[in-house]
SEMARPA-771771 format. One record per residue (C-alpha): residue number from 1; residue in one letter; z, x, y. Coordinates in steps of 0.1 Angstrom, whole numbers, plus 5000, padded with zeros to 4 digits. Example, Ala and Ser with C-alpha at 12.3 -4.5 7.8 and 13.67 -1.06 7.14 Angstrom:
// residues 2
<kolmi n="1" res="a" z="5078" x="5123" y="4955"/>
<kolmi n="2" res="s" z="5071" x="5137" y="4989"/>
// end
This chain:
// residues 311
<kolmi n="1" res="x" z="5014" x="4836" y="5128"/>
<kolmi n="2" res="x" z="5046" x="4831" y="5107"/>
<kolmi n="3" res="x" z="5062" x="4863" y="5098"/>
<kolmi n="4" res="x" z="5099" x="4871" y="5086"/>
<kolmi n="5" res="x" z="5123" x="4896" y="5081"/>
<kolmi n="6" res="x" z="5132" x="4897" y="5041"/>
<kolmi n="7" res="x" z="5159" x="4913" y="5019"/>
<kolmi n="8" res="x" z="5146" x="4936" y="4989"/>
<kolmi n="9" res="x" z="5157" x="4934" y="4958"/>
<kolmi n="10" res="x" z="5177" x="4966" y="4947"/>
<kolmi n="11" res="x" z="5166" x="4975" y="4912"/>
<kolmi n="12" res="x" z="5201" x="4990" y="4903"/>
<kolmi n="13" res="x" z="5212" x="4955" y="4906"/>
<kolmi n="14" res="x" z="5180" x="4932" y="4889"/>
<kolmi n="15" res="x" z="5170" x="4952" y="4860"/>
<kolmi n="16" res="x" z="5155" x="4977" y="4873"/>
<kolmi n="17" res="x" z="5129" x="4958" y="4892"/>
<kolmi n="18" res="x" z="5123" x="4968" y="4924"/>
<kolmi n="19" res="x" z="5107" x="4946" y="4948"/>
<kolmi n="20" res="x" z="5090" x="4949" y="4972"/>
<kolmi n="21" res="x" z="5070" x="4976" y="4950"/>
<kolmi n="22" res="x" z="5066" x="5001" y="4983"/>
<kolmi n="23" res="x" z="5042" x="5027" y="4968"/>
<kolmi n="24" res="x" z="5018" x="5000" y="4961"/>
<kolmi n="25" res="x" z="5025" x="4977" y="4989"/>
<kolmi n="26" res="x" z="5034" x="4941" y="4968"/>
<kolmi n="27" res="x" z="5061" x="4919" y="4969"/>
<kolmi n="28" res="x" z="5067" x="4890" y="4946"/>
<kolmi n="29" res="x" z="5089" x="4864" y="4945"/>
<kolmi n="30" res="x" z="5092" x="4829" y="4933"/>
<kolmi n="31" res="x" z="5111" x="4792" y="4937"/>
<kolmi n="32" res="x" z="5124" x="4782" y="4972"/>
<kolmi n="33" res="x" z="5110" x="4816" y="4985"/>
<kolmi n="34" res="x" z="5078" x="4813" y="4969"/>
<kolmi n="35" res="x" z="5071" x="4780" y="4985"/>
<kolmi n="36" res="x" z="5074" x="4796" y="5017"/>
<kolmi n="37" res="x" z="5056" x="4829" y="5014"/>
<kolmi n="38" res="x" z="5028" x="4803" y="4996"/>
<kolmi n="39" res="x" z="5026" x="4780" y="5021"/>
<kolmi n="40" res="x" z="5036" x="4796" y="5051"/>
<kolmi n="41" res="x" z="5021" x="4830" y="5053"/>
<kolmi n="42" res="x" z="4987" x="4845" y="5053"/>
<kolmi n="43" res="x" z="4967" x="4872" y="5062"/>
<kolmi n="44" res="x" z="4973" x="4889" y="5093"/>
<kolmi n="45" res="x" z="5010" x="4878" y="5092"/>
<kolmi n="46" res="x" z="5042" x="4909" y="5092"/>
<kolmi n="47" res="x" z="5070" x="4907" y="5062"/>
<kolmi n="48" res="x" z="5098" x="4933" y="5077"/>
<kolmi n="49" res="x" z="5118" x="4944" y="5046"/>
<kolmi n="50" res="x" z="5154" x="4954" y="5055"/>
<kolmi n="51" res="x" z="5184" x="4966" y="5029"/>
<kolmi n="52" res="x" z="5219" x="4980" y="5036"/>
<kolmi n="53" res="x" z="5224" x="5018" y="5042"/>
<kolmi n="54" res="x" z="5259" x="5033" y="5047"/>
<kolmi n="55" res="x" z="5271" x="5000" y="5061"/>
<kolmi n="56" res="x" z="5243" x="4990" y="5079"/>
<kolmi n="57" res="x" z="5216" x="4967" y="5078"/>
<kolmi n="58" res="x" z="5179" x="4989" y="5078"/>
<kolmi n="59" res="x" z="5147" x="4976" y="5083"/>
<kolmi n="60" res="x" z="5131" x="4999" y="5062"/>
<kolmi n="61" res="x" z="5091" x="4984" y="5059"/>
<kolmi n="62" res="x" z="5064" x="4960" y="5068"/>
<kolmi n="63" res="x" z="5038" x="4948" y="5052"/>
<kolmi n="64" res="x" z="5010" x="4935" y="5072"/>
<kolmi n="65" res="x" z="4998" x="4908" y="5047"/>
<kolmi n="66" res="x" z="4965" x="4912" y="5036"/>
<kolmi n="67" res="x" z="4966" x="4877" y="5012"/>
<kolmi n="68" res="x" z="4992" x="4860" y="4992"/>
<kolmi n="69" res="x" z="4987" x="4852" y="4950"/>
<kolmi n="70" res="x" z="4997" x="4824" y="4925"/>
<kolmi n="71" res="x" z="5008" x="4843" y="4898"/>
<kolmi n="72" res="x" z="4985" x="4828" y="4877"/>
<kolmi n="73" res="x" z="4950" x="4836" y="4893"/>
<kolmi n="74" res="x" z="4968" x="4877" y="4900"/>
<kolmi n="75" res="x" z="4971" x="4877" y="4862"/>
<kolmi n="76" res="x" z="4935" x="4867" y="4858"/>
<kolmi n="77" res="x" z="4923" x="4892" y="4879"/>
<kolmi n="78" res="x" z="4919" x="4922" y="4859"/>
<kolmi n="79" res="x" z="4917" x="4946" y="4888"/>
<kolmi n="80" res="x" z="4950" x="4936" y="4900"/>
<kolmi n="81" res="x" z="4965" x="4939" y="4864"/>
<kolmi n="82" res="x" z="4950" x="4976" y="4861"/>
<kolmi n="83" res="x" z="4962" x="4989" y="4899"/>
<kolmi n="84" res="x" z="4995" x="4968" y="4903"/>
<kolmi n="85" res="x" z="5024" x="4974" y="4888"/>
<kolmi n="86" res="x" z="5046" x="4947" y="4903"/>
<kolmi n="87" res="x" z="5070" x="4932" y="4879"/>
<kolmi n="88" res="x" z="5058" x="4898" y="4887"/>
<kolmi n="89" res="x" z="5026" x="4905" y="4869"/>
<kolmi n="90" res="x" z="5037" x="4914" y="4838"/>
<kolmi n="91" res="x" z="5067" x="4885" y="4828"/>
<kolmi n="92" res="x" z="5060" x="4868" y="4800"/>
<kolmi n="93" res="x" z="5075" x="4838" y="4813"/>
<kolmi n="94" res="x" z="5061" x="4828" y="4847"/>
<kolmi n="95" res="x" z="5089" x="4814" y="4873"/>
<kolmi n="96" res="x" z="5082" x="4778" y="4892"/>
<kolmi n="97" res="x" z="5062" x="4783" y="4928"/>
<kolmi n="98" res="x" z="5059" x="4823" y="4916"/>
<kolmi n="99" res="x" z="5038" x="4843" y="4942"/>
<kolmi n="100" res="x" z="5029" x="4880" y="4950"/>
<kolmi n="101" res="x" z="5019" x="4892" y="4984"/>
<kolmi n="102" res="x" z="4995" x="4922" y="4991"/>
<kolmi n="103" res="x" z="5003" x="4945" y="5023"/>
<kolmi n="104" res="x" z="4973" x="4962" y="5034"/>
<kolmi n="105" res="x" z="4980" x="4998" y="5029"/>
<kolmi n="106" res="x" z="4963" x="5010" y="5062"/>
<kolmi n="107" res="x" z="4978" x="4988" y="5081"/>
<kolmi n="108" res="x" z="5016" x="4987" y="5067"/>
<kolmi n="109" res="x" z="5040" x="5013" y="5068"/>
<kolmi n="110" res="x" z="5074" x="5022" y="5055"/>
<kolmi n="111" res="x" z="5095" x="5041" y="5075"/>
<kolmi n="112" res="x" z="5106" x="5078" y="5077"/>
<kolmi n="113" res="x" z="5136" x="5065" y="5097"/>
<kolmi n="114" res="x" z="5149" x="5034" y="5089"/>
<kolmi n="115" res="x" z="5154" x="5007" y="5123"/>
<kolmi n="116" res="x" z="5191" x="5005" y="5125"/>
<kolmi n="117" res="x" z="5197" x="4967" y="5131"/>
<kolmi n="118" res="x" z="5228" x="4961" y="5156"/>
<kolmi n="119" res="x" z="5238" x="4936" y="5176"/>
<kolmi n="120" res="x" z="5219" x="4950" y="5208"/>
<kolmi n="121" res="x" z="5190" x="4949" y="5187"/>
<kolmi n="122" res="x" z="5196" x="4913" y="5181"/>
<kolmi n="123" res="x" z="5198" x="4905" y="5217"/>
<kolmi n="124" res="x" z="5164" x="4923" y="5225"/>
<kolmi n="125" res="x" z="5149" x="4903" y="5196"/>
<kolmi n="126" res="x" z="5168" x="4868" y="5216"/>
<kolmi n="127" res="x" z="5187" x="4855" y="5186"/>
<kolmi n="128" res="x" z="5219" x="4842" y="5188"/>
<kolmi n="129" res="x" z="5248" x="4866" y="5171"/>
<kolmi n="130" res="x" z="5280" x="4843" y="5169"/>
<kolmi n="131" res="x" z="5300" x="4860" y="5143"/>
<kolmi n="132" res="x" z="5327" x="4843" y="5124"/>
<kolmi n="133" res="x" z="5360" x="4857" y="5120"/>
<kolmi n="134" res="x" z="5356" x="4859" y="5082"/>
<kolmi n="135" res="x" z="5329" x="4877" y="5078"/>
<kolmi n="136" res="x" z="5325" x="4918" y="5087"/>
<kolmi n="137" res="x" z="5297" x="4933" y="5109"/>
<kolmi n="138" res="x" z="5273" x="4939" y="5080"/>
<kolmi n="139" res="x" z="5281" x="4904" y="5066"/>
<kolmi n="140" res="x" z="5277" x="4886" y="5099"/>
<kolmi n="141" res="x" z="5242" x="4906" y="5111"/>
<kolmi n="142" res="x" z="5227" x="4904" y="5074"/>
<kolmi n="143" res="x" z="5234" x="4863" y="5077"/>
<kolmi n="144" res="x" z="5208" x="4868" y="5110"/>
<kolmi n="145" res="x" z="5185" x="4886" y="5091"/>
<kolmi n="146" res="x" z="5181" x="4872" y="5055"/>
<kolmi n="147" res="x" z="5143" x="4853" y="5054"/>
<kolmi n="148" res="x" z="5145" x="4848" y="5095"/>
<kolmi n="149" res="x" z="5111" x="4839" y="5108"/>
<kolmi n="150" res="x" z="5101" x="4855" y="5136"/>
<kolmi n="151" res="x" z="5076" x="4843" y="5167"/>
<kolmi n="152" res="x" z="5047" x="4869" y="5182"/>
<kolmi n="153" res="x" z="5067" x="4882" y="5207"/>
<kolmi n="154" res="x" z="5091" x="4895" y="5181"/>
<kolmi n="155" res="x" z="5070" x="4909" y="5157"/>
<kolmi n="156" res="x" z="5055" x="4930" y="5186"/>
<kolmi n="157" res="x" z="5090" x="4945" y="5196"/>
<kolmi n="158" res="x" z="5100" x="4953" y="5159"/>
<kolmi n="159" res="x" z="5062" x="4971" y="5159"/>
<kolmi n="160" res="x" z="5071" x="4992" y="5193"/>
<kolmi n="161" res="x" z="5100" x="5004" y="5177"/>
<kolmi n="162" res="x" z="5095" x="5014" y="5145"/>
<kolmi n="163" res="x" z="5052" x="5020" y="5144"/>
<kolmi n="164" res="x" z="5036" x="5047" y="5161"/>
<kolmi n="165" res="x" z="5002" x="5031" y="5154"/>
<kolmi n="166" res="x" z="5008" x="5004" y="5174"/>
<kolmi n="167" res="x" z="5014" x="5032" y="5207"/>
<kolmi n="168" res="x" z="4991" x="5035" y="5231"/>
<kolmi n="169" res="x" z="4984" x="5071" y="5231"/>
<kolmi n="170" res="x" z="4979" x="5068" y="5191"/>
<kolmi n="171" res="x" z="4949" x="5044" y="5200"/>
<kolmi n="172" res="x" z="4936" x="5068" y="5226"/>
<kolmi n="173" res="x" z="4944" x="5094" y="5201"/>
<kolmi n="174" res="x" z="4923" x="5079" y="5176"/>
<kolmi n="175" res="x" z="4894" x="5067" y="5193"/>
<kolmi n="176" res="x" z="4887" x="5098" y="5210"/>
<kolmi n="177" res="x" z="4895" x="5120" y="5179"/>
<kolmi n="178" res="x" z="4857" x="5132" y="5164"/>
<kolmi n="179" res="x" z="4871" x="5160" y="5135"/>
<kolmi n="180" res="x" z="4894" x="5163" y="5112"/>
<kolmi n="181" res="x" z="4929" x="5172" y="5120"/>
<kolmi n="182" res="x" z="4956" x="5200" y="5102"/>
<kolmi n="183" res="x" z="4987" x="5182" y="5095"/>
<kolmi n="184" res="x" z="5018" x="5203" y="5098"/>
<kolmi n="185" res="x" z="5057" x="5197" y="5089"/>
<kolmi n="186" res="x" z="5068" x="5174" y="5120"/>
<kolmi n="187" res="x" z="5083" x="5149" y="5106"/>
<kolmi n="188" res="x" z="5080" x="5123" y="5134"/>
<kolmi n="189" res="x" z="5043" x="5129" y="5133"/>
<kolmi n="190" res="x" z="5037" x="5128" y="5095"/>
<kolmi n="191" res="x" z="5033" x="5094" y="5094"/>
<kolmi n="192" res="x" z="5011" x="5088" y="5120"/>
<kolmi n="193" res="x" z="4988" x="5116" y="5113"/>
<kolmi n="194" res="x" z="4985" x="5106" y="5076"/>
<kolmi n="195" res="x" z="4970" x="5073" y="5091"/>
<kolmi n="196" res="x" z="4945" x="5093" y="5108"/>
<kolmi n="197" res="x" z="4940" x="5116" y="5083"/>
<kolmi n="198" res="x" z="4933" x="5087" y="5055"/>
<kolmi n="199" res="x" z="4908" x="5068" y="5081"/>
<kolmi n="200" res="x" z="4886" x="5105" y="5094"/>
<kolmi n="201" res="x" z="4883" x="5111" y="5054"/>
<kolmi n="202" res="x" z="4866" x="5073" y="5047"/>
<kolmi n="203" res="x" z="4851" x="5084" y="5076"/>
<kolmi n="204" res="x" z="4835" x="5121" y="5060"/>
<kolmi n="205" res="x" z="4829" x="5106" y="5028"/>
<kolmi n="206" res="x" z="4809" x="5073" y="5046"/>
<kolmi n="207" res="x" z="4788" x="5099" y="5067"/>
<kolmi n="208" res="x" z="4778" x="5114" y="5030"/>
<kolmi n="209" res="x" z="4780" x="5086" y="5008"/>
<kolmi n="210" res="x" z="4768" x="5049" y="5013"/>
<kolmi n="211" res="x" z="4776" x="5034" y="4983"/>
<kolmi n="212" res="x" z="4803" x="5033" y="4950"/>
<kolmi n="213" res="x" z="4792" x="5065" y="4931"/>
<kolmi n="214" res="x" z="4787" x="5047" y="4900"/>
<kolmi n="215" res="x" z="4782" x="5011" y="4901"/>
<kolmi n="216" res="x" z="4760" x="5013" y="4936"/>
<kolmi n="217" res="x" z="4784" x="4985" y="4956"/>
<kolmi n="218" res="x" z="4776" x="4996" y="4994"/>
<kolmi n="219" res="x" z="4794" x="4971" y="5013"/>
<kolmi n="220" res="x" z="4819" x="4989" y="5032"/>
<kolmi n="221" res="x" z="4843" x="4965" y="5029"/>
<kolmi n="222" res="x" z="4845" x="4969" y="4994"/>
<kolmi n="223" res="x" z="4845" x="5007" y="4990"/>
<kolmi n="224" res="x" z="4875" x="5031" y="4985"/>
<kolmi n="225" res="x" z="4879" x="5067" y="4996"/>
<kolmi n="226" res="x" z="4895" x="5077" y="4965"/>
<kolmi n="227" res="x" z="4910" x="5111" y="4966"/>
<kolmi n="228" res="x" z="4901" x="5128" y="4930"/>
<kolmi n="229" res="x" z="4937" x="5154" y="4937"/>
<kolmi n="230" res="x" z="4962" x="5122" y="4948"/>
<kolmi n="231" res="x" z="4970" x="5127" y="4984"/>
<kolmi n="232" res="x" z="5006" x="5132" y="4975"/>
<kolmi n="233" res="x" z="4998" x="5160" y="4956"/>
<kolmi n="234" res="x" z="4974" x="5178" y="4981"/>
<kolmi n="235" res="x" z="4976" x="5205" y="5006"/>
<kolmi n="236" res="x" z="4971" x="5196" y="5043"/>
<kolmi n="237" res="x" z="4937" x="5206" y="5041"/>
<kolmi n="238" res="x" z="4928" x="5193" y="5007"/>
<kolmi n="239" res="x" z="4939" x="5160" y="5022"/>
<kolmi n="240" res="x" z="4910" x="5158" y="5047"/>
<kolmi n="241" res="x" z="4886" x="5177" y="5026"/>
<kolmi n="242" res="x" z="4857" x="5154" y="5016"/>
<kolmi n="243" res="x" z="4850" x="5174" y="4989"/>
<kolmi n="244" res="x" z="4885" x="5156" y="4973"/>
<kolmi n="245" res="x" z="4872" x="5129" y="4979"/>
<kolmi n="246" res="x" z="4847" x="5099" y="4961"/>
<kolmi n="247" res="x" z="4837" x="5068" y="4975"/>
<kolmi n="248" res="x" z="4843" x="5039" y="4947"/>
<kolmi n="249" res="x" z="4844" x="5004" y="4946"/>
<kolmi n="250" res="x" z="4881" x="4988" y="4942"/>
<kolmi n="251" res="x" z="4873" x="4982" y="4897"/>
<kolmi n="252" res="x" z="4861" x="5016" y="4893"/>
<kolmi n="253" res="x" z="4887" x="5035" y="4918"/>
<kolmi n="254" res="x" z="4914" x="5015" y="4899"/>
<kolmi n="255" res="x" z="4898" x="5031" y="4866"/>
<kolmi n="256" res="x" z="4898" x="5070" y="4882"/>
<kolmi n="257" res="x" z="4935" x="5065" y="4900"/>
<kolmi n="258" res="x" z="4949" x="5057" y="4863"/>
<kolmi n="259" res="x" z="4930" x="5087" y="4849"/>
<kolmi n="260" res="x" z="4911" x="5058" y="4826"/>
<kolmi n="261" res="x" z="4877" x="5078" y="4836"/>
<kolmi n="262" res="x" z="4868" x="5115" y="4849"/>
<kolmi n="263" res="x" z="4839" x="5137" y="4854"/>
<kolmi n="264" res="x" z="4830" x="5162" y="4836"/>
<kolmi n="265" res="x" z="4812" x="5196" y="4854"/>
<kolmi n="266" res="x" z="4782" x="5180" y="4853"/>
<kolmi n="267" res="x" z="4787" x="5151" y="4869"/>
<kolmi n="268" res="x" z="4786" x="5129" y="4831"/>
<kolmi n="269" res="x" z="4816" x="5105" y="4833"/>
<kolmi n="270" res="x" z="4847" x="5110" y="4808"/>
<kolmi n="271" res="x" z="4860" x="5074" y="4792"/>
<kolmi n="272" res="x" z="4898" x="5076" y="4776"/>
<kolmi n="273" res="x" z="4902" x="5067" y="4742"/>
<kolmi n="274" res="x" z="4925" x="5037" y="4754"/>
<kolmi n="275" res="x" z="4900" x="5019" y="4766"/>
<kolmi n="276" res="x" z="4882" x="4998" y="4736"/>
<kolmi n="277" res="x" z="4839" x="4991" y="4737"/>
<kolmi n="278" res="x" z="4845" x="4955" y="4746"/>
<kolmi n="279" res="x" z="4867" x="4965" y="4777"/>
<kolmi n="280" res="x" z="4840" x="4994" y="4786"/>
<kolmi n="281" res="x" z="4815" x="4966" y="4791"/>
<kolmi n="282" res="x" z="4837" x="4942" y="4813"/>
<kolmi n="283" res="x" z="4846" x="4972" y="4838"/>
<kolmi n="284" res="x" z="4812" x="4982" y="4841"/>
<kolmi n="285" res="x" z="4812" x="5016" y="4828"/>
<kolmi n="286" res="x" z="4798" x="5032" y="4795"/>
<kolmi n="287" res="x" z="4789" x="5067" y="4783"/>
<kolmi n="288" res="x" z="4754" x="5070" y="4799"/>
<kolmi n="289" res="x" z="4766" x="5071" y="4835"/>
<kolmi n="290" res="x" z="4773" x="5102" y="4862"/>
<kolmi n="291" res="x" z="4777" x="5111" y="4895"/>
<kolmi n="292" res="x" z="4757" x="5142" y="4914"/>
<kolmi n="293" res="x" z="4792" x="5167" y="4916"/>
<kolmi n="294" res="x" z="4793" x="5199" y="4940"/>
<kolmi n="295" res="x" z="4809" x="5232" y="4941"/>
<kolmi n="296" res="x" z="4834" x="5222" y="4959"/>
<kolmi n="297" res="x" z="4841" x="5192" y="4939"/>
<kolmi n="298" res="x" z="4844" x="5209" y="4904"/>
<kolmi n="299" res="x" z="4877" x="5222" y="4915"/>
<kolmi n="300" res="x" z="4892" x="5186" y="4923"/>
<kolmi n="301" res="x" z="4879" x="5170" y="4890"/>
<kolmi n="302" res="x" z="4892" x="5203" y="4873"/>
<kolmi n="303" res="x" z="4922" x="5190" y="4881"/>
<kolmi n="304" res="x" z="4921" x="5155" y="4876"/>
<kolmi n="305" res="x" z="4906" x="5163" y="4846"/>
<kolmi n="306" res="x" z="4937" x="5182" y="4835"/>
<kolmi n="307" res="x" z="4966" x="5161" y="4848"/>
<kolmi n="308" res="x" z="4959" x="5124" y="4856"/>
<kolmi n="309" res="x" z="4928" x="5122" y="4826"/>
<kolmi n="310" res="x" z="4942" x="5103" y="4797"/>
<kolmi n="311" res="x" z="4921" x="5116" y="4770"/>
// end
């Protein structure tokens, strides 16, 4: 395992590029840095993302590291082009050793409350803080921090104290949990109940479905429980009701997320205007396909039919 603790970039100070991207989970970056998330980190590995708040140096996210990119095979991946929005991806002039990392979303997290890093926290973690007299607190403990690579007994602190999925009682919790759950307004519990709720709804919609609704993929490894109302835009209970819900593979979940494809009442599948006949072919879609829609499901697809649809 090699795993660090990294800087992000602000995008008030580089152009308005923020990275790492956290509501999609990537992080790019490129020469000396490159060369080390490139060759020194895979899949399975933590990147700890920290910035300064009021003074203080926050670690504010991990990413569990689901695999890491040469720029040039992401861009030729036209999956990763449509979800992503990294600003790696889209230069028109690609950097020396240029990478991107993907987090896996179910397993990283960013934080409600950022983990205030101090100087005890330093000793608990056993590395050395010798300040010098020049620098100030924040300069001396960000110096610790910046691209520090950390062994497995430090990752698992850093995971005690800042993710509840890693508690015991959130694993009991979990494995003995057999229904859906309400979420309410806690705010220490948000988090961790959005993690349930995201894996009981795959869950609903695998006991239903078996398959992508449209192009038939049925390994589960593969398959996507796409809400059709965005989870961030749902009530509790629309959240964890499979009836928002429809099991996709990751091309044609990329297309619905972007509002490139709907439903209609029906069931017959809606195709934007931006998308050209040549394009239709390579995603696998065309005019002559549908899904089997309920009652319940007309409501959702009323919706994304109205506001993420791009006719």
């Amino acid at each position: 395992m090699t795993s660090y603790i990294i800087p992000y970039l602000d995008p008030k100070k580089h152009n308005r590029e923020e990275d790492p991207l956290f509501p999609e989970y990537t992080y790019g970056d490129d020469g000396d840095r490159g060369i080390i998330l490139k060759t020194k980190v895979s899949k399975g590995d933590f990147l700890f993302f920290y910035k300064s708040i009021e003074n203080n140096p926050c670690i504010t996210a991990f990413y569990e590291v689901e695999k890491v990119l040469d720029i040039h095979k992401a861009k030729l991946d036209n999956t990763i082009m449509m979800k992503y929005q990294n600003p790696h991806l889209f230069r028109n002039k690609v950097q020396e050793n240029e990478v991107i990392v993907f987090g896996n979303p179910e397993k990283s997290m960013i934080f409600d409350t950022p983990l205030v890093v101090s100087r005890a926290l330093l000793e608990e973690l056993s590395i050395n803080y010798n300040p010098s007299p020049n620098h100030t607190e924040l300069q001396a403990l960000t110096l610790k921090l910046r691209w520090k690579r950390l062994n497995n007994s430090q990752v698992n602190l850093l995971l005690e104290k800042v993710n509840p999925l890693h508690n015991v009682g959130f694993l009991k919790l979990q494995k003995d949990l057999e229904s859906p759950i309400v979420l309410d307004k806690t705010e220490k519990e948000s988090v961790v109940k959005a993690r349930i709720g995201q894996s009981i709804f795959k869950k609903a919609l695998l006991a239903v479905e078996k398959k992508c609704r449209l192009c038939g993929v049925s390994d589960e490894r593969f398959l996507v429980a796409s809400h059709i109302k965005p989870w961030s835009q749902s009530k509790s209970q629309e959240r964890l009701d499979f009836n928002n819900g429809l099991l996709l593979c990751p091309n044609h979940d990329a297309l619905f997320d972007k509002g490139y494809i709907s439903f209609d009442d029906d069931g017959t599948i809606l195709i934007s205007d931006g998308l050209d006949t040549e394009t239709n072919v390579f995603l696998n879609i065309n005019e002559n396909m549908y899904i089997d829609i309920n009652e319940g499901q007309r409501m959702y697809m009323k919706w994304h039919k109205e506001n993420i649809f791009k006719n």
